[in-house]
N, C-alpha and C positions, 0 to 999 in steps of 0.2 A: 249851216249848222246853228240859226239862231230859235231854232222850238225847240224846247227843251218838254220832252212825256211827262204828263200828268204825276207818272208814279214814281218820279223819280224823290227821294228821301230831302235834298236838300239843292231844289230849284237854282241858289244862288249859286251855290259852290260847283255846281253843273257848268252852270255858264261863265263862270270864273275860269275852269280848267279848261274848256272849251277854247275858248279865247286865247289861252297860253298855250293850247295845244298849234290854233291857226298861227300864230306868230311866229313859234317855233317853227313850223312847216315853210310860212311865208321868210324867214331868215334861210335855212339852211337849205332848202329846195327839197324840204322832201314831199312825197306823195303817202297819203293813207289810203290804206286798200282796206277794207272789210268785206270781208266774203263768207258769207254766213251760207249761202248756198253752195251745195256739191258739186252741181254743174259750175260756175264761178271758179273755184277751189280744183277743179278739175283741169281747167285750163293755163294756174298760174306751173311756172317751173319749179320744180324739189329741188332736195339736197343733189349738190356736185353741179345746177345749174343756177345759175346767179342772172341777175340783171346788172344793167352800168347805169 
């Protein structure tokens, strides 16, 4: 996660929250999903099914 897109408004603050965002993840174990595609998004579980 260290490129930060050209169009992004304010480069620094980008990679600031970025950074807080890994930390956080790296303390409490969690995992970030982005799934910007249908197919991706297709495959995770909905409402009434959960993950551990």
């Amino acid at each position: 996660m260290g490129i930060v897109p050209s169009f992004e408004v304010n480069a620094a603050q980008t990679a600031k929250s970025r950074a807080a965002m890994e930390d956080f993840m790296k303390k409490s174990g969690a995992v970030l999903w982005i799934q910007h595609g249908t197919a991706d998004n297709a495959k995770r579980k909905k409402a009434l099914g959960y993950y551990e």
